[in-house]
C-alpha atoms as one frame of an Amber mdcrd trajectory, in Angstrom:
protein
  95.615  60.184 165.843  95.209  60.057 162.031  92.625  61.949 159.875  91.320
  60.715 156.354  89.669  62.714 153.464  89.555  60.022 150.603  86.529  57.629
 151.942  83.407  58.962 153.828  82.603  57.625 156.966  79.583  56.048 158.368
  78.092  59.342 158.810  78.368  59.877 155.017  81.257  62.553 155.900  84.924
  62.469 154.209  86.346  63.798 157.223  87.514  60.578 159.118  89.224  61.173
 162.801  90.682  58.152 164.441  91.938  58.200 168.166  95.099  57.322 168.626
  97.324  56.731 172.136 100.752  58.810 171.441 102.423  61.194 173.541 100.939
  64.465 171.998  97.526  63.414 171.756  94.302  63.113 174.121  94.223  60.440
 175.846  91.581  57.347 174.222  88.746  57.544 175.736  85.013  57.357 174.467
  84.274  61.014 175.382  87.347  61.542 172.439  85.627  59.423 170.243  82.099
  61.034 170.392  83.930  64.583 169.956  85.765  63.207 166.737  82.570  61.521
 165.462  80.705  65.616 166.132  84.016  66.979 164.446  82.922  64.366 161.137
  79.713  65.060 160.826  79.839  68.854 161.202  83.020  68.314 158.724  85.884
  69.596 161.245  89.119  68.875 161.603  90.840  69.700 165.050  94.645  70.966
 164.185  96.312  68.663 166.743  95.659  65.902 164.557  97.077  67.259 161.611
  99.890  69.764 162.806 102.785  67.512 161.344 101.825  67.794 157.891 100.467
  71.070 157.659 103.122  72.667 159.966 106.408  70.916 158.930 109.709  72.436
 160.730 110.787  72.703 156.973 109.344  72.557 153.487 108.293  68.647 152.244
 107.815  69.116 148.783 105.930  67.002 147.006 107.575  66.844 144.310 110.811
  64.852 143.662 114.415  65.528 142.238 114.056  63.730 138.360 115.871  64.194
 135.182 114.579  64.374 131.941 116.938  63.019 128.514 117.120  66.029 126.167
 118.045  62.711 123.476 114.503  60.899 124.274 112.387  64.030 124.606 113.330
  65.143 120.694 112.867  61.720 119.929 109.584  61.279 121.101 109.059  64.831
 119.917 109.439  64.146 116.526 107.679  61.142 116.370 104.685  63.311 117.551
 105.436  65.622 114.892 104.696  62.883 112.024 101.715  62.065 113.971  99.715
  64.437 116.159  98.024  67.488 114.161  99.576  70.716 115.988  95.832  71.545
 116.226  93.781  74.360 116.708  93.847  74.396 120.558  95.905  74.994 123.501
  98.057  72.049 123.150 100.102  73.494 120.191 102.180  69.880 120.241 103.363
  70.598 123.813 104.935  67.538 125.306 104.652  68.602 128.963 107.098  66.663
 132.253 105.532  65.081 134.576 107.067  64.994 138.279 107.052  61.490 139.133
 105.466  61.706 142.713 102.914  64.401 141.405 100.169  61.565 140.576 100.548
  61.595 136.685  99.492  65.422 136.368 101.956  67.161 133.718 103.609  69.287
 136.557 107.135  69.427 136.289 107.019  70.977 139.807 103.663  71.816 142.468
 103.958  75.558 140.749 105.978  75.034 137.432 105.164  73.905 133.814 107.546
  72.665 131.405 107.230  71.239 128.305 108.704  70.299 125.048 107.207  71.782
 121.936 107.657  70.771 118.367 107.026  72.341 115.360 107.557  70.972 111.269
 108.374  72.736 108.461 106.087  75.395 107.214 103.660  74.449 110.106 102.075
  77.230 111.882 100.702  76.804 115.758  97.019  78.923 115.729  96.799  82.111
 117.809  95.907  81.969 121.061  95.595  83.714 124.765  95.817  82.239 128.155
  96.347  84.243 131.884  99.305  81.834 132.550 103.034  83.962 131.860 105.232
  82.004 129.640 108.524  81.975 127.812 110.365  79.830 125.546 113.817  78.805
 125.474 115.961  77.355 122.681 118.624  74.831 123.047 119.263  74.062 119.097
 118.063  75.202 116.157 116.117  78.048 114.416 113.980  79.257 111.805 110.731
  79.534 113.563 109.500  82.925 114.861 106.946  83.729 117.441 104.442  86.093
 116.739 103.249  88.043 119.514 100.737  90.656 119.504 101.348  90.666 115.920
 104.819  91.141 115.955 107.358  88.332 114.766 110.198  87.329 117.055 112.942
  84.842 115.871 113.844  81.997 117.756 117.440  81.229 117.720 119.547  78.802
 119.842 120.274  80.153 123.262 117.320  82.943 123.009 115.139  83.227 126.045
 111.536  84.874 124.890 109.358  85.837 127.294 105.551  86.402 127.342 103.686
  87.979 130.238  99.600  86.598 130.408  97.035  87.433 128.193  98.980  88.355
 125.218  97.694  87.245 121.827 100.884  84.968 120.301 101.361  81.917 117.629
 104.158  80.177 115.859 105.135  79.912 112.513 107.930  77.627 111.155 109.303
  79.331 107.891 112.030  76.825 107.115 112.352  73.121 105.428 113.437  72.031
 109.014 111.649  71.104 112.548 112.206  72.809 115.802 112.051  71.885 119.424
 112.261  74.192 122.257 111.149  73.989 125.979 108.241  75.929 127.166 107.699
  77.041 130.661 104.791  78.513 132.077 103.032  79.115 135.546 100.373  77.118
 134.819  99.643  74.558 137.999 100.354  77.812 140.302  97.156  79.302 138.232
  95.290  75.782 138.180  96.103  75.340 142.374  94.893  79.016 142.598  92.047
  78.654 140.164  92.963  81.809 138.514  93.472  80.649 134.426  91.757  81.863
 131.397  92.033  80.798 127.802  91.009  82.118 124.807  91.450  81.430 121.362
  92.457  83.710 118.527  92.857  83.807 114.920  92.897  80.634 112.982  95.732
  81.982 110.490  98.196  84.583 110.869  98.637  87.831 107.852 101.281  87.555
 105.389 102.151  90.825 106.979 103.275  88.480 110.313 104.835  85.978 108.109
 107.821  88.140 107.602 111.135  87.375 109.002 113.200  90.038 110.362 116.241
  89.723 112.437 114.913  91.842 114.920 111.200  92.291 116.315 109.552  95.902
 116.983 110.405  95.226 120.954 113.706  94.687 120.680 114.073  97.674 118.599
 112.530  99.799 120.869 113.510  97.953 124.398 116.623  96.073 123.330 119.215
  98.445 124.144 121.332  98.125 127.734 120.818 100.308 130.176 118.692 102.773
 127.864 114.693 103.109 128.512 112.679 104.877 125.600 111.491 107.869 126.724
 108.563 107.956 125.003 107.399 104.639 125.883 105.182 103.123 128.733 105.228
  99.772 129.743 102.646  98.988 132.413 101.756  95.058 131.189 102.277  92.397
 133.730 105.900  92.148 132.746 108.563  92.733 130.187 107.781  94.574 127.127
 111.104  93.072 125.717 109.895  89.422 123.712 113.837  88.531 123.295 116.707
  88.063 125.327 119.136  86.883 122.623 122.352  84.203 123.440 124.966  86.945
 122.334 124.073  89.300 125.219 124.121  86.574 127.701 127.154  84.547 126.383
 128.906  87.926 126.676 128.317  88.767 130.097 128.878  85.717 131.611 132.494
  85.381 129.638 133.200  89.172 131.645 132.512  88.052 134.637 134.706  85.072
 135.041 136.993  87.413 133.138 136.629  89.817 135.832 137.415  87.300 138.536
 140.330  85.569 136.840 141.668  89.687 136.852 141.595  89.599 140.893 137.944
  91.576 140.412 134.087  91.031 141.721 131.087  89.841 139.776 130.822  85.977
 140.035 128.488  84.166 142.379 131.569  82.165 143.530 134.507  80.980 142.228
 134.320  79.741 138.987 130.676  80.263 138.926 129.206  83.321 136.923 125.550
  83.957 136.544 122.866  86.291 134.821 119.361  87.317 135.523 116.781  88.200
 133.054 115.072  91.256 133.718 112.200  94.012 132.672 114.236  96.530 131.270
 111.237  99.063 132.075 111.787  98.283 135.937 114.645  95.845 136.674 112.209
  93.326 138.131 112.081  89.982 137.237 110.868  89.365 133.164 107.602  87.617
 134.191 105.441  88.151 138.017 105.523  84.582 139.140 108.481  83.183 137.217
 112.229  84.019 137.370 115.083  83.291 134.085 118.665  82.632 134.929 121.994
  81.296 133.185 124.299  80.217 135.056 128.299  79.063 133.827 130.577  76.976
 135.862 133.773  76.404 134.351 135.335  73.285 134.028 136.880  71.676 137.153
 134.259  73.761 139.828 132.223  73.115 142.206 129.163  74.748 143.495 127.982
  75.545 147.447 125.182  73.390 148.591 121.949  75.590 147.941 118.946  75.668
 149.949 115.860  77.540 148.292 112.381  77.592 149.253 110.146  77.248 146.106
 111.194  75.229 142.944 113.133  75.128 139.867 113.839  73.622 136.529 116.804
  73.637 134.954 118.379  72.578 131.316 121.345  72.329 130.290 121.915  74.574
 127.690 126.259  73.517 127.038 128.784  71.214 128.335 128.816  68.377 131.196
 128.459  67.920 134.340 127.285  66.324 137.428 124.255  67.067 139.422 123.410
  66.456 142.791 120.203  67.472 143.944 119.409  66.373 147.609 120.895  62.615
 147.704 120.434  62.083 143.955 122.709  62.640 141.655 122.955  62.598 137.576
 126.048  63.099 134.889 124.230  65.398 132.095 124.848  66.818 129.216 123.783
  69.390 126.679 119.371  69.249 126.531 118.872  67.452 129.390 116.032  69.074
 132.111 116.127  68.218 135.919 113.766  69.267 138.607 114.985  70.762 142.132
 112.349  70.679 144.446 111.499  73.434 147.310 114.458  72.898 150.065 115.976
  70.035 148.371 120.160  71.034 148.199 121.259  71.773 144.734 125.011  71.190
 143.797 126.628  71.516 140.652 130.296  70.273 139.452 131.095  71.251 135.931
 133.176  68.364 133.697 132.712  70.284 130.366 135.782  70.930 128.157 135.900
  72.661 124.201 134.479  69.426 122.946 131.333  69.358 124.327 130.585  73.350
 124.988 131.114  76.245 123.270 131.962  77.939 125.866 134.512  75.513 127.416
 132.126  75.440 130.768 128.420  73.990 131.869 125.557  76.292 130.979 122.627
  75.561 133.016 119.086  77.482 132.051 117.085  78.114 135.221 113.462  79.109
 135.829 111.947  79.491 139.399 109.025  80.356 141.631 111.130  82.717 143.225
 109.007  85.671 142.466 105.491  84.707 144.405 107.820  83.454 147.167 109.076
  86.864 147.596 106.503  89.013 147.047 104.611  86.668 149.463 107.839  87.141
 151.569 108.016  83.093 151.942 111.887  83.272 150.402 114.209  81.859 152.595
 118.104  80.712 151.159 120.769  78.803 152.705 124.149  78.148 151.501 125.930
  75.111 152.874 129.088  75.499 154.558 129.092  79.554 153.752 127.543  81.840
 156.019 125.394  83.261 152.964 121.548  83.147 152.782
């Protein structure tokens, strides 16, 4: 039995039923085919025909495990940057991936958004709003700041900034130099759920937003560890913090493998340290439908086999390494951006050394589903070989 829904049938239905003789279907007979020609017409489609595909015995994503050059994306990048206008629009010079087996749409993954954005010097990206949550995060450079709800946030290599939906925000380049970044957003969960809104804002930003300070108003009043402002309320759809700067995370991912080496807790497994980004008014994840890790492997490890239901992108923030994800596998380096798809294995062995990382280890940036998943309590883990899930 096979159903189609791309070419109406000769009763001028797209629901096409076709008998079929296998083991777990009626048996071919015309009765059958008069029901399936009442099921077209009154547009119905009986489950037993399509219980395979819509009930799987595990996820099938439809996306695919790809890579991404971090070399030919700023290369392409800054040809658009002699070329394209950065516009007065949405686009803002956003280069977006495109999952190969996602039919061309600029989906890195069914649910996740990432992009390449690039910006020249002196150039400023117009104000705008949209429902989607969004962050930014830097692999080299600086000098541009983000401005969001009026209030400038620089941009420095290893920063993750996040910015919850429906926050005013632009971009302003003060320096003789471009800038690339990655952007990641929610947006085909919100397109798939027909959800989004857009609006634009101002065409210019103030001189009074054209200032550059070291630190934004949110970091000076959220930016401290462990310590909530009393006096403060924070009930936006996610963190009222607009930077998670590179020395905080660099630091606590040095203690941890620290810790280990010391005979002490606090790595995921050996040789393998990691960090969550988190509301500091709640603990929950920094954005409602996205999650931000780093993770460090140092050189010479190995990670488990991992199992995850929902997707991820990762980039490589430092160092080398290889990637296997499912049965495809990649040797990548600082920049580059690779897609795991939902249930597809992800293993990671680190090959970086103190001439290729700072840190003497492989830095991988992640970003995830993994928040709709749970709160939709559709998480599921497994860890090969381990008895973790």
């Amino acid at each position: 039995m096979t159903t189609s829904f791309s070419t109406p049938s000769a009763t001028g239905s797209p629901v096409r039923l076709s008998a079929v003789s296998a083991a777990d279907q009626p048996d071919v007979t015309p009765a059958l085919e008069e029901l399936y020609r009442g099921f077209e017409s009154e547009l119905l489609v009986p489950l037993w025909t399509e219980i395979g595909d819509l009930m799987p015995a595990h996820p099938r994503s439809r996306a695919v495990p790809h890579l991404w050059r971090w070399e030919k994306l700023r290369e392409l990048a800054a040809q658009a940057g002699e070329i394209v206008p950065v516009g007065r629009g949405g686009e803002r010079r956003a280069i977006a991936l495109a999952n190969p087996a996602l039919g061309g749409r600029p989906f890195a993954t069914p649910t996740l958004w990432a992009a390449i954005q690039y910006l020249m010097p002196g150039e400023d990206a117009p104000e705008h709003r949209h429902t989607q949550h969004a962050f930014r995060f830097v692999v080299e450079g600086e000098g541009v700041w983000t401005v969001v709800g009026r209030d400038p946030v620089a941009m420095r290599r290893g920063d993750f900034l996040p910015q919850a939906g429906w926050n005013m925000h632009a971009h302003h380049n003060a320096t003789s130099e471009p800038m690339a970044w990655i952007d990641g957003l929610d947006i085909p969960f919100q397109y798939t759920s027909e959800s989004q809104f857009f609006e634009f804002g101002r065409d210019e930003i103030s001189d009074a937003e054209r200032i550059t300070p070291d630190r934004s108003r949110s970091e000076r009043l959220w930016g401290h560890p462990g310590l909530r402002p009393v006096a403060a309320a924070s009930d936006a759809p996610g963190t009222p913090l607009l930077a998670y700067r590179w020395e905080h995370t660099d630091r606590a991912l040095t203690d941890q493998l620290a810790l280990e080496e010391e005979g002490f807790g606090g790595t995921v497994e050996p040789g393998h340290a990691a960090v969550r980004f988190t509301d500091p008014s709640n603990g929950t994840d920094v954005l409602p439908t996205i999650r931000a890790e780093v993770h460090r492997v140092v050189r010479g490890a190995e990670t488990a086999p991992v199992r995850e239901t929902g997707s991820s992108v990762y980039q490589v923030f430092d160092g080398s390494g290889t990637v296997t994800v499912g049965d495809t596998s990649w040797s990548v380096t600082r920049g580059d951006l690779f897609v795991v798809p939902s249930w597809q294995p992800l293993s990671v062995r680190s090959e970086a050394g103190s001439t290729d990382s700072d840190s003497g280890a492989l830095d991988l940036f992640r970003f995830s589903d993994s928040p709709i998943f749970e709160a939709l309590r559709l998480d599921r883990t497994h860890v090969e070989g381990t008895t973790r899930s």
